[in-house]
LORO-542624 format. One record per residue (C-alpha): residue in one letter; x negated, y negated, z negated; residue number from 1. Coordinates in Angstrom, 3 decimals, decimal comma. Layout:
<nodes>
residuo->A	xx->X	yy->Y	zz->Z	num->NUM .
...
</nodes>
This chain:
<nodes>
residuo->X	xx->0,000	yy->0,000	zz->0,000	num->1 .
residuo->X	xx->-0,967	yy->-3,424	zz->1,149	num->2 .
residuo->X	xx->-0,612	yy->-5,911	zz->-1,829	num->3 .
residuo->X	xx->0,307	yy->-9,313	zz->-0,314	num->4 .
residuo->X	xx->-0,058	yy->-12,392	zz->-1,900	num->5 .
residuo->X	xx->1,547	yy->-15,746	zz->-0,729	num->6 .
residuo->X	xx->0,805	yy->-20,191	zz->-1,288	num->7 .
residuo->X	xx->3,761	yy->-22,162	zz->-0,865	num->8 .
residuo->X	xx->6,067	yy->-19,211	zz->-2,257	num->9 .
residuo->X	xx->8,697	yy->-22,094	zz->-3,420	num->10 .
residuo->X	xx->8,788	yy->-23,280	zz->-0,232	num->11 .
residuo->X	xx->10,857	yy->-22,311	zz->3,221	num->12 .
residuo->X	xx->7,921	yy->-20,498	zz->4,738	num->13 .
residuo->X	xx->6,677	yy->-18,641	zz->1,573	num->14 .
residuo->X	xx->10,269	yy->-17,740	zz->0,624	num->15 .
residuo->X	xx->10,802	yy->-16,340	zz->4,172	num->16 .
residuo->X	xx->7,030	yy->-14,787	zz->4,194	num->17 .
residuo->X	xx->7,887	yy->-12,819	zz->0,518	num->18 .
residuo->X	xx->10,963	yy->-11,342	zz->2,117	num->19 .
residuo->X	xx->9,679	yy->-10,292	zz->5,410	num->20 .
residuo->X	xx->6,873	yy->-8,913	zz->2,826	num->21 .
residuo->X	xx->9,023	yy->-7,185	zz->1,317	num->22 .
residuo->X	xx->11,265	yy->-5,615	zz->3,835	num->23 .
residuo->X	xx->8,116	yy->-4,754	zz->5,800	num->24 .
residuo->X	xx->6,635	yy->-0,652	zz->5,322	num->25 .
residuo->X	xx->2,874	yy->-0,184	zz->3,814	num->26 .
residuo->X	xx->3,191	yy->-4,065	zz->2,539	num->27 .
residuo->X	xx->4,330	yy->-5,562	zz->-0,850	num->28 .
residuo->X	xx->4,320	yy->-8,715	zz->-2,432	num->29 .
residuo->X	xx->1,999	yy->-8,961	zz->-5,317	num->30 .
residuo->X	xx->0,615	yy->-12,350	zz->-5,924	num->31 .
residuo->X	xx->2,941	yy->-16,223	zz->-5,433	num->32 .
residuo->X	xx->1,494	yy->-19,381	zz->-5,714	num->33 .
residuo->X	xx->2,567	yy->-23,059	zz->-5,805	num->34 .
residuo->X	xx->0,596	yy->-26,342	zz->-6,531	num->35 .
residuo->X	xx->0,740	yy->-27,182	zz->-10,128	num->36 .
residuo->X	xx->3,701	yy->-28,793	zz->-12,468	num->37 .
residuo->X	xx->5,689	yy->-27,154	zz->-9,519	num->38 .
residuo->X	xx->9,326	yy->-26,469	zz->-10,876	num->39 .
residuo->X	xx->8,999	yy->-23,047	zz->-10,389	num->40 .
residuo->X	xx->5,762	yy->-22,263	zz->-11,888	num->41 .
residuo->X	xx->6,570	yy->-19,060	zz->-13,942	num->42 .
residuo->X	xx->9,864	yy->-17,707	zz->-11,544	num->43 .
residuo->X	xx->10,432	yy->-14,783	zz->-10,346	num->44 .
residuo->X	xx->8,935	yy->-15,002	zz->-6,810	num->45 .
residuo->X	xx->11,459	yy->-12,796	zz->-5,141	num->46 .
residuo->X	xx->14,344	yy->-14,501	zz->-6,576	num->47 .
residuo->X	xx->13,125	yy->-17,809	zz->-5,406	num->48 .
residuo->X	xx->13,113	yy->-16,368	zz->-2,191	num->49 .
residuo->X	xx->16,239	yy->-14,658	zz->-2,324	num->50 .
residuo->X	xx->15,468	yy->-10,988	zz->-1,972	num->51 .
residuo->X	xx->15,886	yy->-9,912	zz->-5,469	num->52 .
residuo->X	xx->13,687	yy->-9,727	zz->-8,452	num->53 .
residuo->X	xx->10,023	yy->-8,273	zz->-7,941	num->54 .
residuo->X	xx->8,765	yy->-8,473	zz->-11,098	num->55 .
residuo->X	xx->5,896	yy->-11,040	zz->-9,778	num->56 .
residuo->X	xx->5,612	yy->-14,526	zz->-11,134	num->57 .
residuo->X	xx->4,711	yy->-17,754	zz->-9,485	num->58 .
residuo->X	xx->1,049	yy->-19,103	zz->-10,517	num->59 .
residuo->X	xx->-0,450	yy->-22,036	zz->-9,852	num->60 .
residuo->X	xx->-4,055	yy->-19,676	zz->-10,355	num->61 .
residuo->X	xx->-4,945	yy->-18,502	zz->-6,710	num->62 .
residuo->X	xx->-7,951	yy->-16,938	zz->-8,275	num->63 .
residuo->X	xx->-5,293	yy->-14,778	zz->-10,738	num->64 .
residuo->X	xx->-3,367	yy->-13,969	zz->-8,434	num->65 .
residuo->X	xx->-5,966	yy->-12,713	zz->-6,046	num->66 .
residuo->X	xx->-7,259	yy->-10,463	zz->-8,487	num->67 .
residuo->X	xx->-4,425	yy->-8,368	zz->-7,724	num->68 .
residuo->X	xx->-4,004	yy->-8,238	zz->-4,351	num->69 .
residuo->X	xx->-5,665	yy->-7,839	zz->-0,756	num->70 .
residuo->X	xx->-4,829	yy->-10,345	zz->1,636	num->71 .
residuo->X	xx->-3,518	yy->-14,005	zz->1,141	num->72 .
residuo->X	xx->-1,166	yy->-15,700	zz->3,519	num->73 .
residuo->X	xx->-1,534	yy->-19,242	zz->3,839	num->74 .
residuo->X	xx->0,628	yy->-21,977	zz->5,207	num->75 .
residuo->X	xx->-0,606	yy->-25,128	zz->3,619	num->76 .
residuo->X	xx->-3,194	yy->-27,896	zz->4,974	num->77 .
residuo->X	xx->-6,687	yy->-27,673	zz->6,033	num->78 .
residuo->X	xx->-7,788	yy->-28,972	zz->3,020	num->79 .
residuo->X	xx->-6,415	yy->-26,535	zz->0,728	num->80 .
residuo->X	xx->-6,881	yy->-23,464	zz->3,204	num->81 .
residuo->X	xx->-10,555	yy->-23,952	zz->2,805	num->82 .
residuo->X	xx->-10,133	yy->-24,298	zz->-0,842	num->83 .
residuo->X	xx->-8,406	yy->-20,872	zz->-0,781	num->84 .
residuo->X	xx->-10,621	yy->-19,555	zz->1,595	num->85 .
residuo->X	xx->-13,429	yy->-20,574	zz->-0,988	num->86 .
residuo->X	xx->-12,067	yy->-17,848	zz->-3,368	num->87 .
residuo->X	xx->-11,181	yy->-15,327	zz->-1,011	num->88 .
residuo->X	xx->-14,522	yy->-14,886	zz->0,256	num->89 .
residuo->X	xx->-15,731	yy->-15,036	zz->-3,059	num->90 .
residuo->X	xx->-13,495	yy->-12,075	zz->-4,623	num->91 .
residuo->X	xx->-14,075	yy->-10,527	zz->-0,962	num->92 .
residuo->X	xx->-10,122	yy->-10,704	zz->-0,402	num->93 .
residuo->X	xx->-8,596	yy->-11,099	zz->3,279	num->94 .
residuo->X	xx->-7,065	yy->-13,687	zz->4,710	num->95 .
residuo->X	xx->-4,010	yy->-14,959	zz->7,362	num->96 .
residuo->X	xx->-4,068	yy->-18,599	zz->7,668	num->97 .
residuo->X	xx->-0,967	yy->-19,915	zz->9,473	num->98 .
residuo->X	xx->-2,283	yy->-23,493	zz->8,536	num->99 .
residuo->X	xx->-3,040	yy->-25,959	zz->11,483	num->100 .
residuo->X	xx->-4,813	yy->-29,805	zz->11,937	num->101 .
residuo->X	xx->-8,095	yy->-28,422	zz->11,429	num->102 .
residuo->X	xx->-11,253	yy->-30,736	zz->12,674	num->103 .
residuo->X	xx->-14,236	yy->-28,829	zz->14,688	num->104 .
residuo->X	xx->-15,857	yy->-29,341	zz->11,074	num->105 .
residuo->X	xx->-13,130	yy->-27,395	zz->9,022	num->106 .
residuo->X	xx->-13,043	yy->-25,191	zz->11,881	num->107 .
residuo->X	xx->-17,207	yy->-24,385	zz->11,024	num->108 .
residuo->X	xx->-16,185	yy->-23,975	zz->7,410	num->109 .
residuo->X	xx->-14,004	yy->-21,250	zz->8,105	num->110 .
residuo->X	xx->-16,202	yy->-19,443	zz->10,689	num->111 .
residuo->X	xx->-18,971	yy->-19,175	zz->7,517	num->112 .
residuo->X	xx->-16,335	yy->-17,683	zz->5,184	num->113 .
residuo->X	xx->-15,143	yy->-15,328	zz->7,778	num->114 .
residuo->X	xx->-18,868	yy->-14,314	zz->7,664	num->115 .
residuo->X	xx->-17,686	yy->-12,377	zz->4,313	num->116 .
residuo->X	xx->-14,172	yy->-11,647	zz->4,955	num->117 .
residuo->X	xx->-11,924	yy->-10,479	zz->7,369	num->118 .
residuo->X	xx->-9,659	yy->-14,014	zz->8,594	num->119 .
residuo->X	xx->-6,584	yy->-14,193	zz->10,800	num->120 .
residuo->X	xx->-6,371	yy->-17,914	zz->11,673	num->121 .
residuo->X	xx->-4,177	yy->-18,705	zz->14,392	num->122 .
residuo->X	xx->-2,011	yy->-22,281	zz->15,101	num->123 .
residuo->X	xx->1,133	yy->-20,246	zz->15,989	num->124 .
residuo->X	xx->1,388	yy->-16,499	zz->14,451	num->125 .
residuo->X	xx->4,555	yy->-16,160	zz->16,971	num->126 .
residuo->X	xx->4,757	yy->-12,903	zz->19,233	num->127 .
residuo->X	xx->6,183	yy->-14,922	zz->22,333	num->128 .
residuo->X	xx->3,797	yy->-17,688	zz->22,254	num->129 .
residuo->X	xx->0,716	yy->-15,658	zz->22,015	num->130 .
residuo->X	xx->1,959	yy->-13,945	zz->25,060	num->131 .
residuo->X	xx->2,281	yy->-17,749	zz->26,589	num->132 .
residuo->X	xx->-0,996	yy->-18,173	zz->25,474	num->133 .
residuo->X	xx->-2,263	yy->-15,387	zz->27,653	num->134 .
residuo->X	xx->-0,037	yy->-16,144	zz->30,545	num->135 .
residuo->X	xx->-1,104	yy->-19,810	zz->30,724	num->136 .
residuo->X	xx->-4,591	yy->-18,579	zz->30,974	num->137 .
residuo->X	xx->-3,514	yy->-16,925	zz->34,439	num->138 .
residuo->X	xx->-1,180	yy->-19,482	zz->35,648	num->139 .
residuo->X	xx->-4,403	yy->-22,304	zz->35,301	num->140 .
residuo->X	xx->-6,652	yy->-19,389	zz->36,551	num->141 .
residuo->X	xx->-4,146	yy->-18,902	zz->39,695	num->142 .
residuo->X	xx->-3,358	yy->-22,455	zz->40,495	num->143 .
residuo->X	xx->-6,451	yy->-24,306	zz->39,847	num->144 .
residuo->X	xx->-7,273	yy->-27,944	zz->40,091	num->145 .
residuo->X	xx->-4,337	yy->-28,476	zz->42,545	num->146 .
residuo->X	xx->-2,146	yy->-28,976	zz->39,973	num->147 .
residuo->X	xx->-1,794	yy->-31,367	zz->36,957	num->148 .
residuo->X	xx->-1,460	yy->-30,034	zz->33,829	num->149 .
residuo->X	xx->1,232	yy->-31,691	zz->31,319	num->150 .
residuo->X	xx->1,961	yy->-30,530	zz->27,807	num->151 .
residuo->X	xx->5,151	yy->-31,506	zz->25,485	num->152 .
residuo->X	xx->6,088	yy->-30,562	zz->22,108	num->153 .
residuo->X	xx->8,658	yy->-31,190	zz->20,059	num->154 .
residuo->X	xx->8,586	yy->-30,953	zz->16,218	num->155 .
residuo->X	xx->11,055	yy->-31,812	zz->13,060	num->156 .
residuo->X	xx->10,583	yy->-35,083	zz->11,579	num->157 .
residuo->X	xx->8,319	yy->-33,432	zz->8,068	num->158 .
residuo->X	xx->5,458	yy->-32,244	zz->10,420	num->159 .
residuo->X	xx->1,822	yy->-33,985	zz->9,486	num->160 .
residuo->X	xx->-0,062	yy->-33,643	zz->12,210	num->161 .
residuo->X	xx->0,002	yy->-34,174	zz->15,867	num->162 .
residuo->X	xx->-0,110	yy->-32,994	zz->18,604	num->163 .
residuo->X	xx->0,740	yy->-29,630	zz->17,227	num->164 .
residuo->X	xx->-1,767	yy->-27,165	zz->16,637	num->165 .
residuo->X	xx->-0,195	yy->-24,618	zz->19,269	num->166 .
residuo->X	xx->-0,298	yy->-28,153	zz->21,616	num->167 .
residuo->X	xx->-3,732	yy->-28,275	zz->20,994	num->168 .
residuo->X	xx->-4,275	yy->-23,931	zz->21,592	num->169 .
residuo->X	xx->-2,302	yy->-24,509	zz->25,228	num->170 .
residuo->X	xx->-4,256	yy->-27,267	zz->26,364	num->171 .
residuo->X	xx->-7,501	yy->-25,288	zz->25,412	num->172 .
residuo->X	xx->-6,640	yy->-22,391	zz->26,849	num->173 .
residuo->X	xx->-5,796	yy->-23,648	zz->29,858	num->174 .
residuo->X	xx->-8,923	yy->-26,152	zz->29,924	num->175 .
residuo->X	xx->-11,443	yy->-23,043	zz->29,441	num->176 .
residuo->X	xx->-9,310	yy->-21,703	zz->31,930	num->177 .
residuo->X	xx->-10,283	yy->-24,415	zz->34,539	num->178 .
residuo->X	xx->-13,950	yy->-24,945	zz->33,529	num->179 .
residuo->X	xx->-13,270	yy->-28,091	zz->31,861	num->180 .
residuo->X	xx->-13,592	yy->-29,581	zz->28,203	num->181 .
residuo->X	xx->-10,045	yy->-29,898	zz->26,393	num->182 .
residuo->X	xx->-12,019	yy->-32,805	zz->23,914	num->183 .
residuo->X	xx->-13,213	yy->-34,275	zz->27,023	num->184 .
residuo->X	xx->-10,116	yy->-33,843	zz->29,117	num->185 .
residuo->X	xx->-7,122	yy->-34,178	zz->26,491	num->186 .
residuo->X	xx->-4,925	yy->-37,622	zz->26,731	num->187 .
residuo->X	xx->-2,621	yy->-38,333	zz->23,792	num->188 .
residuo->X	xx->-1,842	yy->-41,679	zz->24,109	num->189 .
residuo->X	xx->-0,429	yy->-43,178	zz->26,943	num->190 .
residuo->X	xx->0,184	yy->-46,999	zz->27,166	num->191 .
residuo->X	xx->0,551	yy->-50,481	zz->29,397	num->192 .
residuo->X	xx->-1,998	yy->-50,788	zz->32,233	num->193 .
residuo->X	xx->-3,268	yy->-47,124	zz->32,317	num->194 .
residuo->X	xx->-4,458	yy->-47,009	zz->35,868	num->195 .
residuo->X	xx->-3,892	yy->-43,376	zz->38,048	num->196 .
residuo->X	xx->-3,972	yy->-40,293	zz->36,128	num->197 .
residuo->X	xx->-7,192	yy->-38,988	zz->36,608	num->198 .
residuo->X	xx->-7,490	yy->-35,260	zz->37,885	num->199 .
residuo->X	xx->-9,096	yy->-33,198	zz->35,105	num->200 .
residuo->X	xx->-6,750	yy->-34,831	zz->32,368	num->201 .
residuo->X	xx->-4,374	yy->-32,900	zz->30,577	num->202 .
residuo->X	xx->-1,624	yy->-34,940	zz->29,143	num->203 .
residuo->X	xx->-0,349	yy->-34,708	zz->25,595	num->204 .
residuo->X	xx->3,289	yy->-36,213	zz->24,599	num->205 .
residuo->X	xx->4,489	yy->-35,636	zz->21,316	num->206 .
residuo->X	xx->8,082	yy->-35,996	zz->19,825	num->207 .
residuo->X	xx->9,612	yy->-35,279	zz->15,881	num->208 .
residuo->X	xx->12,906	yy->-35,411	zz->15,463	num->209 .
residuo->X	xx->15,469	yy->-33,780	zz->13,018	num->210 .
residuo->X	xx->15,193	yy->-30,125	zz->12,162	num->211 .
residuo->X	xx->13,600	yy->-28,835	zz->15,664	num->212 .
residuo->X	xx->11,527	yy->-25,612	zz->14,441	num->213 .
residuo->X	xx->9,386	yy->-26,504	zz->17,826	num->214 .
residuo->X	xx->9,238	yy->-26,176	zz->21,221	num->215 .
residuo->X	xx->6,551	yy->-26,327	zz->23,218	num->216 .
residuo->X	xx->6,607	yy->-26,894	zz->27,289	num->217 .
residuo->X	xx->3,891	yy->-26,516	zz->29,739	num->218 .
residuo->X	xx->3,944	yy->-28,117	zz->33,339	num->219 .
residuo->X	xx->2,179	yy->-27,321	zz->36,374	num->220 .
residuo->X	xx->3,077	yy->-30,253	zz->38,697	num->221 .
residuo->X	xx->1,789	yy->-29,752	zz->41,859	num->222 .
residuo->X	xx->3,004	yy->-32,000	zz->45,643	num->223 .
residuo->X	xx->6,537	yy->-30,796	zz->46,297	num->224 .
residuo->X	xx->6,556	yy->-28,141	zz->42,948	num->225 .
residuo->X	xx->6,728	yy->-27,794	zz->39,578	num->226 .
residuo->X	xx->5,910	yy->-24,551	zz->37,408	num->227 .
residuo->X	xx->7,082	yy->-25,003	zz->33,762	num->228 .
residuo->X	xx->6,789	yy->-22,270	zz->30,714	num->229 .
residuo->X	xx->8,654	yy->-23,237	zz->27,919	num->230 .
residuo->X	xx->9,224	yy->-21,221	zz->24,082	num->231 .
residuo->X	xx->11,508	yy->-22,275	zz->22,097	num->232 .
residuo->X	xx->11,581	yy->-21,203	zz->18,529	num->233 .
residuo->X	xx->14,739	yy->-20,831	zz->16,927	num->234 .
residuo->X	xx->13,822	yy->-19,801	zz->12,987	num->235 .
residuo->X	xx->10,737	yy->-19,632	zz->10,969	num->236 .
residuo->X	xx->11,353	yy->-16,234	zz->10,897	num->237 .
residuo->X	xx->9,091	yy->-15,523	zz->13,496	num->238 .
residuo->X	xx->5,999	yy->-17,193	zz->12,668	num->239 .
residuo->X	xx->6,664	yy->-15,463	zz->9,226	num->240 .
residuo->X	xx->7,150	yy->-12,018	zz->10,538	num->241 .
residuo->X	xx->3,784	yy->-12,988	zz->12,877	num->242 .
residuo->X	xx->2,032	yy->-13,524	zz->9,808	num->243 .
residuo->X	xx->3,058	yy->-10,179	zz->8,056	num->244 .
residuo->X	xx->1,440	yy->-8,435	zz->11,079	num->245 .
residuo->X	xx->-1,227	yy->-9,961	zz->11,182	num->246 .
residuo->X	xx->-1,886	yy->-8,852	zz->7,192	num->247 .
residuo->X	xx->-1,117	yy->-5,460	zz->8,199	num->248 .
residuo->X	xx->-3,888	yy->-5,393	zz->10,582	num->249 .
residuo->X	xx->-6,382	yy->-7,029	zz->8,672	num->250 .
residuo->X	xx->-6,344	yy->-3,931	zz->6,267	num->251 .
residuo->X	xx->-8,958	yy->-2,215	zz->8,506	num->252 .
residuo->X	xx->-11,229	yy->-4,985	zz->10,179	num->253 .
residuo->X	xx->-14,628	yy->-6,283	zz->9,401	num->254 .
residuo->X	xx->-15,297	yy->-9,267	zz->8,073	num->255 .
residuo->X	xx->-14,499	yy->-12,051	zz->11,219	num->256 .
residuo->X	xx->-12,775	yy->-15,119	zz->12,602	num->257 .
residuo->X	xx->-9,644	yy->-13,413	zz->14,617	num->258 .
residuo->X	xx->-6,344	yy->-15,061	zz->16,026	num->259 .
residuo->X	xx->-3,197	yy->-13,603	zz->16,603	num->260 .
residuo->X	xx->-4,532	yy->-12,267	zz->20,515	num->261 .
residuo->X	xx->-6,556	yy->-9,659	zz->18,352	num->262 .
residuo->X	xx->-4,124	yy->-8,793	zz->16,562	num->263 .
residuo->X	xx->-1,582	yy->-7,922	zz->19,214	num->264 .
residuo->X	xx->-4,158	yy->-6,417	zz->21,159	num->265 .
residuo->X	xx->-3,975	yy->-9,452	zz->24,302	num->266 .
residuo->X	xx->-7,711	yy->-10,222	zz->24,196	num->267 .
</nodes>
C-alpha cells in the first residue's frame, strides 16, 4: 500500500485529491497538511473532504506527516513546493508537484532535489492535455514555419500567475518543436503601435474570469486556414485524478525530474 500524503487538504484540490486517494486501489491517504492557524488544523482530513472519516488529522508539520508516508502531492506555490521539496529529499520521500509559476531558477532547485528523490512535476497532471501536449509537438513538426502560432487561455478570476503554466508547456513544446527559443520567441503583451507580427513569435493572450476551471486553445493560422486544438476542462477532478497516477507510478522509479509524458508512457 501506497501511503499518500496531501498540502492544501482544506482546500478544493486537496479535498478532491484525498478522495480520489481514497477511492483509488494500492493508494491511501496517510498524511494532510494546511498552513498554520488554519481552521482546520486538527480535523479529520477525510471529513473535510467529504469521503468519510479516515482516522488522519490535518497538521500544519509537513515533516510529521511525512514520516508516515511515501509520496507528497503538492498543489501550492513555487515557493512553498521547494520548501516541501526541501524535506522530502531530506526524509528521501517522493514527490508529485501539481504546482506551477516556477522561474528557470526554481526550476534548477528542483532538478537538484530530484537528484535524491523520485519528482513528478508537471504544469497540468490532466490525461487529455498531455496527449495535446504530444500532438502539438507533431502538428508544429508537420506544419512548420508556414504557420503562426497563437496561444489563449482562459482561467477563473483566483489564479496567481499568468500565462498559465500549461500556456507556458504549449508554447515550449511547440517552440522546441520548430527549432526556436520559447524565452526568445514568447509575446505576452500586446499593445498600441506594435508594428507586423514577426514570424518566429508565438503569441500569448491571457483571460480570468469567473469560475472557468481553464481552457486552453492553440492556433495554427496559416493563408486561407486555420488549425485550432482546444481542451476544455470541466472539474478539478481531473488534474486530481492525474495527480493520483502519477503517485502510483512514482512507487517504482529512481530518483528524477519526470512530467506527466513519463508517466503515461507518451515520451
Amino acid at each position: 500500500m501506497i501511503k499518500v500524503a496531501v498540502t492544501g487538504a482544506a482546500g478544493r484540490m486537496g479535498q478532491r485529491i484525498i478522495c480520489l486517494t481514497h477511492e483509488a486501489e494500492g493508494l491511501s491517504v496517510s498524511g494532510a497538511i494546511e498552513l498554520p492557524q488554519h481552521r482546520l488544523l486538527g480535523a479529520d482530513a477525510g471529513t473535510v473532504a467529504g469521503c468519510g472519516p479516515l482516522n488522519v488529522t490535518i497538521t500544519d508539520s509537513l515533516e510529521q506527516a511525512m514520516q508516515q508516508c511515501d509520496v507528497l502531492i503538492d498543489f501550492t506555490f513555487p515557493e512553498v513546493t521547494l520548501a516541501n521539496a526541501a524535506v522530502c529529499a531530506r526524509l528521501g520521500k517522493s514527490m508529485v508537484i501539481g504546482s506551477t509559476g516556477f522561474t528557470p531558477d526554481q526550476r534548477f532547485e528542483l532538478v537538484k532535489f530530484a537528484r535524491k528523490i523520485p519528482i513528478v512535476c508537471a504544469p497540468n497532471m490532466s490525461v487529455g492535455v498531455n496527449v495535446c501536449f504530444k500532438v502539438l509537438k507533431d502538428l508544429a513538426k508537420t506544419l512548420g514555419d508556414g504557420f503562426d502560432v497563437e496561444i489563449v487561455e482562459l482561467h477563473h478570476n483566483k489564479k496567481k500567475d499568468a500565462p498559465s503554466g500549461t500556456a507556458v508547456r504549449m508554447g515550449e513544446v511547440v517552440a522546441e518543436a520548430l527549432g526556436r527559443d520559447y524565452h526568445q520567441v514568447a509575446n505576452c503583451h500586446r499593445e498600441g503601435f506594435t508594428g507586423e507580427r514577426t514570424k518566429e513569435e508565438i503569441g500569448m493572450q491571457t483571460v480570468r474570469g469567473g469560475d472557468i476551471v481553464g481552457e486552453h486553445t492553440v492556433y495554427f493560422i496559416g493563408m486561407g486556414e486555420r488549425i485550432e486544438l482546444t481542451h476544455r476542462a470541466m472539474s478539478r477532478d481531473m488534474f486530481a485524478r492525474g495527480a493520483v497516477r502519477a503517485a502510483g507510478w512514482l512507487a517504482t522509479q529512481k530518483p528524477g525530474l519526470y512530467d506527466m509524458q513519463d508517466v503515461l508512457g507518451l515520451n
